[in-house]
C-alpha positions in Angstrom: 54.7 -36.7 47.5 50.7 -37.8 47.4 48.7 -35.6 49.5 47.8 -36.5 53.3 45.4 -39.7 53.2 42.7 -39.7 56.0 40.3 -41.9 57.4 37.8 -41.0 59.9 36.4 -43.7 62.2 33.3 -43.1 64.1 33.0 -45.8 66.8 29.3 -46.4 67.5 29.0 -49.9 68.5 28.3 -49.3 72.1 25.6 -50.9 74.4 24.7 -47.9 76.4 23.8 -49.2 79.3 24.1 -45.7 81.2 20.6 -44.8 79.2 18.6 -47.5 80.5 15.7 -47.7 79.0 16.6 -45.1 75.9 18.7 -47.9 74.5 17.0 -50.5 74.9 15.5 -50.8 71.5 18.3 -48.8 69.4 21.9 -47.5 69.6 22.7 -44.8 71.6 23.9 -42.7 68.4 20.6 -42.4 67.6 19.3 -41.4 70.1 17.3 -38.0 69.6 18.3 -34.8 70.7 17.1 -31.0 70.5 14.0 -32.2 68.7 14.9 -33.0 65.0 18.5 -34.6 65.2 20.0 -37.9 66.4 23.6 -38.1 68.2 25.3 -39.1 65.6 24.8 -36.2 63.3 27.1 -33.9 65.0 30.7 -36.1 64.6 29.3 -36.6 61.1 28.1 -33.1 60.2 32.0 -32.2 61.9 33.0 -34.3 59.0 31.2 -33.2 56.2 32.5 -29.7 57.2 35.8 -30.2 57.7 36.2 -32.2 54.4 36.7 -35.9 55.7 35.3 -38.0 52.5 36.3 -41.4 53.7 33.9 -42.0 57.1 33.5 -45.7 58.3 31.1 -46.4 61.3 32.0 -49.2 63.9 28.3 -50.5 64.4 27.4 -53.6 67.0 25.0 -53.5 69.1 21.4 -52.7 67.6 23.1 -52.0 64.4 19.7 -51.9 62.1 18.6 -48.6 64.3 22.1 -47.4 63.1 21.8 -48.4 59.6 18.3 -47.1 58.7 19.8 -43.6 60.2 22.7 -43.2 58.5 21.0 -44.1 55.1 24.3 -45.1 53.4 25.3 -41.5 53.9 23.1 -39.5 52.0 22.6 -36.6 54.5 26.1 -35.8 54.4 27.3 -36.0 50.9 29.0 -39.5 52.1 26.9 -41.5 49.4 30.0 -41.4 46.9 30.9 -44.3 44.5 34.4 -43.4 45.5 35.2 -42.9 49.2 31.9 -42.1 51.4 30.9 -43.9 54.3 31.4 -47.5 54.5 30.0 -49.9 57.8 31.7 -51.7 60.1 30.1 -55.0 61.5 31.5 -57.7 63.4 32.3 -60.9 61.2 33.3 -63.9 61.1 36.0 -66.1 59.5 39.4 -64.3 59.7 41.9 -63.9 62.4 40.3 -61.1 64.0 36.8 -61.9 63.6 33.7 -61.9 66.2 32.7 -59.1 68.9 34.6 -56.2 70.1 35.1 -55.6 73.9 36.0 -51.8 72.7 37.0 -49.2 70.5 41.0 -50.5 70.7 39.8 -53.5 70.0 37.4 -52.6 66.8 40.3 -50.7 65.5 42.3 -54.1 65.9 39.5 -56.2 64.2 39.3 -54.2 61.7 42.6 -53.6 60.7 43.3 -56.0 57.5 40.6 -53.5 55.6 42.1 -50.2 57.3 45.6 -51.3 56.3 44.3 -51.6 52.9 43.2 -48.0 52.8 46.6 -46.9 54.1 45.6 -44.1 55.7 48.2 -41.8 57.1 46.6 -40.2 59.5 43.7 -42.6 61.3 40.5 -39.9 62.8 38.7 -41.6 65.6 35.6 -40.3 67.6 32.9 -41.1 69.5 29.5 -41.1 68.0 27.5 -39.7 70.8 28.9 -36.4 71.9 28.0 -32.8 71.0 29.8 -30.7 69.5 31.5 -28.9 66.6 35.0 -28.9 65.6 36.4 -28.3 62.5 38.5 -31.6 62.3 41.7 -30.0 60.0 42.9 -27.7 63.0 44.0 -30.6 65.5 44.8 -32.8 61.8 47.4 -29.9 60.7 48.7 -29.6 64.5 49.3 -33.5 64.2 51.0 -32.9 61.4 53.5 -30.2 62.4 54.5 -31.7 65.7 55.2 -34.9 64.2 53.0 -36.9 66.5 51.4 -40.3 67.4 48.6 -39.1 68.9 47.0 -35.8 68.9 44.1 -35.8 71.7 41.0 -33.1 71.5 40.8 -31.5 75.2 38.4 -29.6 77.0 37.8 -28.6 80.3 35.1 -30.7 81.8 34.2 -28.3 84.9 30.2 -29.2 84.9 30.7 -32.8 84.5 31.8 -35.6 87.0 35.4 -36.1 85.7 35.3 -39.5 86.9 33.3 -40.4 83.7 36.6 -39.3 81.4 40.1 -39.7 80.2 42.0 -37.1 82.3 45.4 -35.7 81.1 48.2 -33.5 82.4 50.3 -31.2 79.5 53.1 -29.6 79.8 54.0 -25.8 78.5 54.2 -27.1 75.6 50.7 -28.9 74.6 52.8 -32.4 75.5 50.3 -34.8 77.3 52.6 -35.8 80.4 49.7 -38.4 82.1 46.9 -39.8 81.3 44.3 -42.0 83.2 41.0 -43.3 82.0 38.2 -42.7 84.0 40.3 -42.4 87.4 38.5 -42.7 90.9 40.4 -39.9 92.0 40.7 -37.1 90.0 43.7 -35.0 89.5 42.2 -32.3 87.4 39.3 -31.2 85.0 41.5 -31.6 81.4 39.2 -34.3 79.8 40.2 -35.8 76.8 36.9 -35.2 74.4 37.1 -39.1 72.9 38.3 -37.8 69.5 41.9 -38.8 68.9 44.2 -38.1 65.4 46.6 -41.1 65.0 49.9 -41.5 63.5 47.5 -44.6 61.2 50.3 -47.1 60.9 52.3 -46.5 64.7 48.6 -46.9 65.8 47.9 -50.1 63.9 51.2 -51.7 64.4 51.0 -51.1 68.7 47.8 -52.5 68.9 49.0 -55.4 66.8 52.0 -56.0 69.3 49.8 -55.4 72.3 47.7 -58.1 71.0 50.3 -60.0 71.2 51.4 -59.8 74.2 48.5 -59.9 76.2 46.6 -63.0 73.8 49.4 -65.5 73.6 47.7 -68.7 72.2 44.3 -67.3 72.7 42.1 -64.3 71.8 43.9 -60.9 72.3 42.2 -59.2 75.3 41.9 -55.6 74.2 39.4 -53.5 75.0 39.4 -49.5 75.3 42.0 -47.0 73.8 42.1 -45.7 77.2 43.4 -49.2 79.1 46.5 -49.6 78.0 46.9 -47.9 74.6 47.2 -44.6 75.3 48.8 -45.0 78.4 51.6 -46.2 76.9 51.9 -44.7 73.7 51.7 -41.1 76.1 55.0 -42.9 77.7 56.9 -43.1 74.4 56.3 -39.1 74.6 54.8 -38.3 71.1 51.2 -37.4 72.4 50.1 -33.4 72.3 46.8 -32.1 72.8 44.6 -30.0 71.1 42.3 -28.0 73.2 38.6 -27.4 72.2 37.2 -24.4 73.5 34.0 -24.1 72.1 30.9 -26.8 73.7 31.3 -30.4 74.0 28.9 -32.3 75.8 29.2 -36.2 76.7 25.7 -36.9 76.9 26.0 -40.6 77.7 23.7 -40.8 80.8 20.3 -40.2 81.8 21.3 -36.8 83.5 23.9 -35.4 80.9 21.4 -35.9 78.1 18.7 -34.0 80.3 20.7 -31.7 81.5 22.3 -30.9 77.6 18.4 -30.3 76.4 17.7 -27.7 79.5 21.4 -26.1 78.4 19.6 -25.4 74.7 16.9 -23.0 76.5 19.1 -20.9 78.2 18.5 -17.2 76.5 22.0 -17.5 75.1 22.6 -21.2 74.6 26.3 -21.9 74.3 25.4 -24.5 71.4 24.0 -22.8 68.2 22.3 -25.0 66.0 20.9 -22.4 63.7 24.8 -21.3 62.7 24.0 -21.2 58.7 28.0 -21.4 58.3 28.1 -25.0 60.3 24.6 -26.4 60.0 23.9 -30.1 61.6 22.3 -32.1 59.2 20.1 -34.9 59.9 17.6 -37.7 58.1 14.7 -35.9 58.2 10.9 -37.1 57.5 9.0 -34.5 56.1 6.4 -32.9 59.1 3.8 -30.0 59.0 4.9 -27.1 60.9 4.1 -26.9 64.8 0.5 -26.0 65.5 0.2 -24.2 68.5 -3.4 -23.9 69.5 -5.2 -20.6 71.0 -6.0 -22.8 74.3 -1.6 -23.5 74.3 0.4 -21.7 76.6 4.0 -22.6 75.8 7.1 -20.5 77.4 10.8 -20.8 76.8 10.5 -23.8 75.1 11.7 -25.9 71.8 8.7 -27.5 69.7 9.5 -29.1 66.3 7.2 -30.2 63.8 4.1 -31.8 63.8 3.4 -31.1 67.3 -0.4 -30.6 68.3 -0.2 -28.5 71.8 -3.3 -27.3 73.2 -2.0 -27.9 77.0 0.8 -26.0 79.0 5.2 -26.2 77.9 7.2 -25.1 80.1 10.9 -24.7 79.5 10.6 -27.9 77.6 11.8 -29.6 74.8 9.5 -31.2 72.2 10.7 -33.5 69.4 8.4 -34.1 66.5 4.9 -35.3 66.4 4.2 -34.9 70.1 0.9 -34.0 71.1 -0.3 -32.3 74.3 -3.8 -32.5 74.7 -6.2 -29.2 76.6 -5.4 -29.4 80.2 -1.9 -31.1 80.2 0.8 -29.7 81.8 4.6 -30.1 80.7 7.4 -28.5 82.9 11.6 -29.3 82.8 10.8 -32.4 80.7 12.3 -33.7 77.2 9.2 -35.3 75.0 10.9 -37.4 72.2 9.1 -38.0 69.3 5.2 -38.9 68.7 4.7 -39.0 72.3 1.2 -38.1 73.6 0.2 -36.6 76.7 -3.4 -36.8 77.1 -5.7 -34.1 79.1 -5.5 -33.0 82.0 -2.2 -35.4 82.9 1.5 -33.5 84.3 4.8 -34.8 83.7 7.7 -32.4 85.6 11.4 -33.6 84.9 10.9 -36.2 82.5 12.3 -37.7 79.3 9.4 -39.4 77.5 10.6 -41.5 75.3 8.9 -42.3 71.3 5.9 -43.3 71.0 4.9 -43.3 74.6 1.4 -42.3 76.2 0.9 -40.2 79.4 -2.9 -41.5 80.0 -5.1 -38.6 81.1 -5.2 -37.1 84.7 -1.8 -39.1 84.8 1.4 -37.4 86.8 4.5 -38.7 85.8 7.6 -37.4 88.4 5.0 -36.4 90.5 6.6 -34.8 94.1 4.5 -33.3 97.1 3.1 -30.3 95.6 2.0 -28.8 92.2 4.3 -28.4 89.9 6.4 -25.2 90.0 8.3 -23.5 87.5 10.7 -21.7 89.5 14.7 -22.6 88.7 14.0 -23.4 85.4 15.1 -26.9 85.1 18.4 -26.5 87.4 19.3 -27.9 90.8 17.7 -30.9 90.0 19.4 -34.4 91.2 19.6 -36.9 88.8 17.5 -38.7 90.7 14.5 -36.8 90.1 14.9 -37.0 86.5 12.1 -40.0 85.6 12.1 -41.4 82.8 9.7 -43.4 80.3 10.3 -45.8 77.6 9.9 -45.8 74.3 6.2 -47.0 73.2 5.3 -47.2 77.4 1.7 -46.1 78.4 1.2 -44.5 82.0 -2.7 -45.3 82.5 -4.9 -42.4 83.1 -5.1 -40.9 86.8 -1.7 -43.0 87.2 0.9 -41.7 89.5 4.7 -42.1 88.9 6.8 -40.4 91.6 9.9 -39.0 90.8 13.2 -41.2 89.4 10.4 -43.2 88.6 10.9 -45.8 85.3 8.1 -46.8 83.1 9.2 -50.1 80.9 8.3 -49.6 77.2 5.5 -52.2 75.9 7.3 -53.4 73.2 8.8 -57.0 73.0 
């Protein structure tokens, strides 16, 4: 009997239009976070981890962004002349060629070269969320229940569950219902977007949904979550697996804020200096922080190559960014080689790459000065203004908050 084949699948081919301006100019899976790492480096690091050799990425939209990240693998060990990673793009000139709509339907495109893998058991994930999971707990549950589908869960209490798959089980782990993104909720059991499939039951019902729903023309699939799982959770095969441990989705401009103000808590929930389950990253190589005697910076994150001479507060600095004598940084998330110039304030902000805060400048500016009590919480996403990547806010400019600042970049 040859040993269990699997292939992981990391869709990552989404537009991202929740981030606004963030994606604008690259895919959401790269998108930075905590500083030093992009999105996508936690479902890979997971894999690298948990032992998955075979990784393919579903790439689309801004795919070069993608590519230079990844780097053919190298950060995870996934740079093998055997196995590794391999890249999905959409193509032309076979039955199932041109743009997906979805990750059911990049599965479905892409099944003549996952057939010829022959997996057994088919990984697929989302490449934006946070996380860790060792990937061979739910795979060996899969396994011993003899299932299609085997569904990572977690309780999404902090989150609108709205934005989710939401499933009912029964006693015994079975997953009874599930609805995809429903406008009325009937609980808080989210699936987590990372689902272990019985490979050929799961290539062979998309192939017959196709099918049906195309006729003579192109197959109208879309998301796992229309009609896939729906029914495959009808043929009563599916079981979850619940994660316990943290799991953000980080896919809008609040969930992405509000995951960088959960690293500074005094006991964040997410360790990212575990040395037993490092995230690894692309890296560029960056002098250590320099924190000058003029800085006053509390319970904050500052990576690399920052210059800060001004005020951090419960902040989060990425590499390279500069804050200039006299500048003042509260509740905000700077993203790398950003500059805020003298004397300027920005208060609940993501500033994106690149960008410049002119001096004297306030950027989500309320009545007021800016205050430090709360920490970051009880904040509406509302108030959360953001700045795009390679924008300049002109000196002595005022940007109230919820304001957005277009990046200058064509």
């Amino acid at each position: 009997m040859r040993k269990t084949r699997v292939l992981a699948m990391v869709m990552a081919g989404g537009a991202g239009g929740r981030m606004e301006l963030l994606t604008e100019e690259r895919a959401k899976p790269v998108l930075p976070f905590a500083g030093v790492y992009r999105l996508i480096d936690f479902p890979l690091s997971n894999c690298l981890h948990s032992g998955l050799s075979d990784v393919w990425i579903v790439e689309q939209f801004h795919p070069q962004s993608l590519t230079d990240h990844v780097s053919n693998g190298q950060p995870w060990d996934l740079d093998r002349t055997y196995g590794g990673m391999r890249l999905l793009h959409p193509h032309l000139g076979t039955e199932q060629s041109g743009f997906h709509e979805g990750n059911a339907d990049a599965i479905y495109r892409n099944q003549a070269v996952v057939r010829d893998f022959d997996p057994d058991v088919l990984v697929v994930m989302s490449a934006d969320h946070v996380y860790k999971l060792d990937f061979n707990k739910p795979i060996e549950r899969h396994l011993e229940r003899d299932a299609q589908v085997t569904m990572v869960t977690t309780a999404a209490k902090r989150d609108d569950p709205t934005r989710f798959g939401l499933v009912e089980v029964d006693g015994d782990g079975r997953v009874t219902e599930y609805r995809y993104k429903p406008d009325h909720p009937f609980g808080d059991i989210a699936a987590t977007e990372i689902f272990i499939f019985d490979a050929h039951s799961l290539l062979d019902h998309l192939e017959n949904l196709a099918g049906r729903e195309g006729g003579q023309e192109e197959p109208s699939l879309e998301d796992l979550g229309d009609d896939v799982l729906p029914e495959l959770v009808g043929e009563g095969r599916v079981f979850e697996y619940r994660l316990d441990g943290y799991w953000r989705d980080v896919g809008t401009i609040d969930s992405y804020w509000r995951a960088h103000m959960e690293l500074l808590s005094p006991e964040p929930e997410l360790d990212l200096d575990d040395p037993g389950w490092p995230i690894l990253t692309l890296g560029g190589q960056r002098p250590a922080a320099h924190i000058l005697e003029s800085a006053r910076s509390d319970n904050s994150l500052v990576s690399s190559g920052c210059k800060v001479a001004g005020t951090v507060v419960n902040s989060v600095l990425g590499r390279g960014v500069i804050v200039e004598a006299g500048a003042q940084v509260r509740n905000s998330v700077l993203l790398h080689d950003s500059v805020i110039e003298r004397a300027a304030t920005v208060e609940t902000a993501i500033v994106d790459a690149g960008a410049r805060i002119g001096s004297g400048a306030m950027v989500g500016a309320a009545s007021g000065p800016p205050s430090d009590e709360g920490e970051g919480t009880g904040i509406s996403p509302e108030h959360i203004t953001l700045v795009g990547i390679d924008a300049s806010v002109a000196a002595d400019e005022r940007v109230e908050r919820g304001g957005r600042v277009g990046g200058t970049r064509s």
